[in-house]
N, C-alpha and C positions, 0 to 999 in steps of 0.2 A: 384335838379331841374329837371325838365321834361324833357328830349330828344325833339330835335324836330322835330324827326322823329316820335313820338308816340307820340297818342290822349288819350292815356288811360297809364297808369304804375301804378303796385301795388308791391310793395314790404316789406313782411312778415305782410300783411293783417289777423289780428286774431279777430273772436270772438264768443261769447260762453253764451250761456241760459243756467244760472243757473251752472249745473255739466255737459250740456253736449256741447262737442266741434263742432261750427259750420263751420266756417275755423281756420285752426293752422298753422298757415303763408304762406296766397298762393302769390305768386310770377308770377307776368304777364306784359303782353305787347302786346297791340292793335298800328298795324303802324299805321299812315293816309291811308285814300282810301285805308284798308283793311279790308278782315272780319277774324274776328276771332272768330272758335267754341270752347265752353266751353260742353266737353264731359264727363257725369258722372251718374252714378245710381242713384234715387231717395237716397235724403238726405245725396248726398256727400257734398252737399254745395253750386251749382252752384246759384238757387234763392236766397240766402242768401248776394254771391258775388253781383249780379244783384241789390239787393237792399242797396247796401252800395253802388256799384257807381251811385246809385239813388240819395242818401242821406236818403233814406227812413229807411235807419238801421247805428245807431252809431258804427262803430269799437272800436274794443279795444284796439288794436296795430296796429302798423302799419304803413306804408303812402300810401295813396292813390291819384292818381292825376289824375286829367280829365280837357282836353284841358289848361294843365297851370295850372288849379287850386287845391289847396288841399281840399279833402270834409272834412276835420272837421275844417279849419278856413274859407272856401269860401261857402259854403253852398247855397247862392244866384247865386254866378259865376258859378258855377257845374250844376245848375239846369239849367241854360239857354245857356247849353251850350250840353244838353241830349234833346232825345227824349226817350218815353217809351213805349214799345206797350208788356203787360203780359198774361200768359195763357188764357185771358180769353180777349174779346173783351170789352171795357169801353166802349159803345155804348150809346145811349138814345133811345132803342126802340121805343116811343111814337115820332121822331122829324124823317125831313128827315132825308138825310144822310146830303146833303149840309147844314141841321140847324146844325148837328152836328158839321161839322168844322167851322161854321159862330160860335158859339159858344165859342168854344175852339180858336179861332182867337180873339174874341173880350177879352177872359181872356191873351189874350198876349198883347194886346193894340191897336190891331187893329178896326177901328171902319169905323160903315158907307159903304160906295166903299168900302175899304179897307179889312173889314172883306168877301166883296164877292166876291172882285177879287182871293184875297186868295182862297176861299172855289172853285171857278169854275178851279183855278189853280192844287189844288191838285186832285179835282175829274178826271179833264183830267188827269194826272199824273197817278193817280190809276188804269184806265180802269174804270171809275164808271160815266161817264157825264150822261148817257144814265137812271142810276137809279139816281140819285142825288134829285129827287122831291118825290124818292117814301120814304115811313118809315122805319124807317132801321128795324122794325118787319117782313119784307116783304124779307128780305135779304138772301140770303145762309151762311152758313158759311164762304165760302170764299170770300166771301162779306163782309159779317162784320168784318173779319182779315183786307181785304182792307181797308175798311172805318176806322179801328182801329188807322191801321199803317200811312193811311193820317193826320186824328188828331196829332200822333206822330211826324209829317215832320211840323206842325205849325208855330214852333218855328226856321226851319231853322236848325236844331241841328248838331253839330259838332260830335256827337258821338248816334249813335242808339243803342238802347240796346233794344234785342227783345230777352223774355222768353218762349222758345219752340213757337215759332206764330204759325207752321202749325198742332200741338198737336190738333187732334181728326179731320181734314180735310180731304174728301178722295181724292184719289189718284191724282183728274183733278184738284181739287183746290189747292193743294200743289205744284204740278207744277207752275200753276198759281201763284202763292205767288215766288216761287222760282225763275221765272224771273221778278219778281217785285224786289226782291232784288236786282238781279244783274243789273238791270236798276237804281237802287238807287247808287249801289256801281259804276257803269261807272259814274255816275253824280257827284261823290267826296265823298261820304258817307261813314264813317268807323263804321263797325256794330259790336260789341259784340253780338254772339248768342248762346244761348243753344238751347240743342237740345237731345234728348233720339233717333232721327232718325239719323242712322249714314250714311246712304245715302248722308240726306242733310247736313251733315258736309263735307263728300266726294267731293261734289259737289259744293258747293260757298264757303265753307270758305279757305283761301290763308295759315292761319295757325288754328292746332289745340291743344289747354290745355286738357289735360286729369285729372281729378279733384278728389281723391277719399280721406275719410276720411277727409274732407275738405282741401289737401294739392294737389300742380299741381304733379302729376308724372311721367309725359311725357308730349314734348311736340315739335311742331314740322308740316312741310307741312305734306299734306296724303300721299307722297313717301317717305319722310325721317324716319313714323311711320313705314310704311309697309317696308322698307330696315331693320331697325333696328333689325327688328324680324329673318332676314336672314335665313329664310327656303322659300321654298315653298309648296304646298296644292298638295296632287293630289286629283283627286275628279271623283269618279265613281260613275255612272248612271246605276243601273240595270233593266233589262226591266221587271221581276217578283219581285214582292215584299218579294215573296220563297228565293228568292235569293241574298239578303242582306246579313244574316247570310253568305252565300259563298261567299262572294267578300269582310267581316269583315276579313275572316279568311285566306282567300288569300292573303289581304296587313298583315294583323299580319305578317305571314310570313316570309315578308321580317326584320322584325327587326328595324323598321324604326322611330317609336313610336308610341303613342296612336292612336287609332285607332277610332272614330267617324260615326255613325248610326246614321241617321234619316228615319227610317220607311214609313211614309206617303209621302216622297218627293224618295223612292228608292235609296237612296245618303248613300255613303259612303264615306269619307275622311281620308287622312292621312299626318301630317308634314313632310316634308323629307328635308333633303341637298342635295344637287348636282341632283337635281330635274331633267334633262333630261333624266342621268342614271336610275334614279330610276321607270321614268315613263314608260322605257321601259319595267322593272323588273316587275311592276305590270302588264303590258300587257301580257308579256309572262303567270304569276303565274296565271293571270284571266283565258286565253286559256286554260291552263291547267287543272285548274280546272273546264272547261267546263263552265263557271257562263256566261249568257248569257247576253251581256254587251249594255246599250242602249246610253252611249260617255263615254269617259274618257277625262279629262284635266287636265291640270296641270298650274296653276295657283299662282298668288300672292298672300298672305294672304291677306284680310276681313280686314277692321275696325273693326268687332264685335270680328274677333279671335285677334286681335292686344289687345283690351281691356280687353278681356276674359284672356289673358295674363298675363297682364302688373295688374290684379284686383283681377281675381281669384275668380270671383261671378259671377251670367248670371242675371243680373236687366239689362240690355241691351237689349233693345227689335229691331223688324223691322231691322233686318241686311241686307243689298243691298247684291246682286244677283251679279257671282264673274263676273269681268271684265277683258279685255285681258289676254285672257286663249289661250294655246296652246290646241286644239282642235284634237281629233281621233273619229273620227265617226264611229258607229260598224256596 
């Protein structure tokens, strides 16, 4: 039986096209009024998961349970008890925006007032009153995610499941979107989200699944991932791009481990323990070796290096930029 503390529980969810394995028993837990990211490379399985607590996909093993309900005997319970908003905005280009949720209102049963008090309700909610008469052909992208994720809030939904939402948004409208969540989530809304941006897993979700070969294998807040890993990063900045190469071969050196190059950003990095000792060791070895240095920090592992880890593949794109870093400016 369900916890009731959790809107969502899945334990040892399996299934499988044909010969090949789509989840092999993922094992999960969405609290109430939490979000929880579901983190993983193309075709670990994360869409897959999304559409079995849809109901959109039959499991094969398993139990799955959303708000109370199990999806292979309630199937009706489950559904009106989700919202869905997928890759891709379910729009009607040709209708405003407000037809659009006056629509999707009247497929819930709302009708008449009712369908429009709804529809001017989530438009304010959205940030969209102001286009609500125009065509959603007229939209931005982050526009149409809005108008997406309103239609998805129709129904009231105990559980939001939103698949990658801000995938191919740029930069202003993903924020945009990003406090639209977390305005959902202050208002009681528990959200399942994937996401290939590990930023925005960083950033709104309270817990994260890491998902690969369709099995969870980690999982955990973003400090308990990044503890887990127990090193820390130093990370030097050279101001010639000549001098990569000299500041690779300066942390080698120290003996500390792999050693990491990116050319066009002048960045070099290295995994270390006992990281303050060590970040001094690289300062002296840089001096040293004359490498003309433009910061050095020493920092907490990445989400991207946590999964790069924990996976042992780079399908991981858009890695966030490091955050509380001890700082030497050259």
């Amino acid at each position: 039986m369900l916890l009731t503390t959790y809107i969502l529980e899945a334990r040892g969810v399996a299934k499988a096209y044909g010969k090949t394995t789509a989840l092999a028993g993922v094992d999960l837990a969405v609290e109430k009024g939490h979000v929880m990211a579901l983190l993983g490379p193309n075709g670990a399985g994360k869409t897959t998961f999304v559409r079995a607590v849809a109901t959109l996909v039959a499991i094969d093993s398993g139990t799955l349970i959303v708000n109370g309900h199990d999806v292979r005997g309630a199937g009706p319970r489950v559904r009106r008890s989700i919202g869905l908003a997928g890759q891709y905005p379910a729009v009607e280009a040709t209708m405003t925006g407000r037809e659009n949720i006056r629509m999707i209102a009247r497929l819930y049963g709302h009708h008449g007032g009712a369908a429009r008090t709804k529809a001017d309700e989530l438009l304010r909610r959205l940030g969209l009153a102001d286009a609500g008469d125009r065509l959603a052909r007229t939209y931005s992208g982050g526009m149409r995610r809005k108008l997406d994720l309103a239609m998805s809030l129709v129904s009231e939904p105990a559980l939001l499941l939103l698949d990658e939402p801000t995938a191919g948004l740029d930069p202003s409208s993903r924020i945009e979107l990003w406090d639209t969540i977390r305005g959902l989530v202050r208002s009681g809304s528990s959200v399942l989200l994937t996401t290939q941006h590990l930023e925005e897993a960083d950033l709104l979700a309270d817990r994260i699944s890491i998902i690969h070969h369709g099995r969870i294998i980690a999982a955990g807040s973003s400090d308990e991932l990044k503890d887990r890993a127990g090193r820390d990063v130093i990370e030097v900045r050279v101001q010639n791009g000549g001098d990569v190469a000299h500041a690779a071969a300066a942390l080698t050196a120290l003996n500390a481990g792999a050693v990491h190059t990116d050319p066009s950003r002048r960045l070099v990095t290295v995994a270390v323990t006992r990281g303050t000792q060590r970040l001094a060791e690289a300062v002296r070895a840089l001096d040293n070796d004359k490498v003309l240095v433009a910061e050095v920090a020493l920092r907490r592992p990445r989400l991207d290096e946590i999964f790069l880890g924990l996976t042992g593949d780079g399908a991981m794109p858009d890695a966030p930029r490091a955050t509380r870093e001890i700082r030497v400016e050259a």
